[in-house]
N, C-alpha and C positions, 0 to 999 in steps of 0.2 A: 794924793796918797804918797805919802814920802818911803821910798823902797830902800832894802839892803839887800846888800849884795854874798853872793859864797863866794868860794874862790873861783871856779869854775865859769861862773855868769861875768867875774873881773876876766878872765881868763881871754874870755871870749870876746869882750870889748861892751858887754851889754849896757854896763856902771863900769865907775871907776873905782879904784884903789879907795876912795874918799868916802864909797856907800858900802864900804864893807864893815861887814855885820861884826860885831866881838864876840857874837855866838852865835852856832847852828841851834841853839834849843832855846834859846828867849822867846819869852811867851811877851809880844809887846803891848797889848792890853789896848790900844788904837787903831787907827786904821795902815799901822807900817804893816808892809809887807816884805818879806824875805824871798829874793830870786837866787835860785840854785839850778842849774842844768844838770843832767843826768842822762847816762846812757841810753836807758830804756826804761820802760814802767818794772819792772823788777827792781831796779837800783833804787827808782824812785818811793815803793813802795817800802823798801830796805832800809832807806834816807828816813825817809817818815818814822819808823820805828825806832831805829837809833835816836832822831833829834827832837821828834816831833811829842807835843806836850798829849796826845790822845781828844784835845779838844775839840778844834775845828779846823777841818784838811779840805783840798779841793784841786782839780785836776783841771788843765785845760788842753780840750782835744776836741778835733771836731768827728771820730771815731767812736760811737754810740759800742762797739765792744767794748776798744780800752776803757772808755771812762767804766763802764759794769765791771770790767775785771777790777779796774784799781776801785772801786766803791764795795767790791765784796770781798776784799783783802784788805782796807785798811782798817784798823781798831781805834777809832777815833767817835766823840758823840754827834759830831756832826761832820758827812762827808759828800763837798758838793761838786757837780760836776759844771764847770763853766762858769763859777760865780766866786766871789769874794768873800 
């Protein structure tokens, strides 16, 4: 699964400069994935909204709350928790 990066996930050494994304909102239509760190499930829920296409979003936590709060705030058609 070839990933890109935000600034934040470069930031932190996750990727490097070289898997960074040329957008927060590209819809990449395969199996890329985009990594972005965030403060908290707020930001990340905020993040979502801003960039995110409303299609398919997903959360990874091993906290059965967070994933519920962030699954019944985000406005997307499919929103999973733990999965791809």
């Amino acid at each position: 699964v070839p990933l890109k990066a935000g600034p934040r996930a470069i930031e932190l050494g996750l990727l490097t400069g070289a898997d960074a994304a040329d957008s927060m909102a590209f819809e990449y239509g395969d199996l890329t994935c985009l990594v972005e760190v965030v403060p908290d499930i707020d930001a990340a829920i905020a993040h979502i909204h801003e960039h995110g296409s409303a299609h398919t979003e997903s959360i990874v936590t091993e906290n059965p709350d967070t994933a519920e709060y962030f699954q019944q705030r985000v406005d997307a058609a499919c929103v999973f928790h733990n999965a791809s």
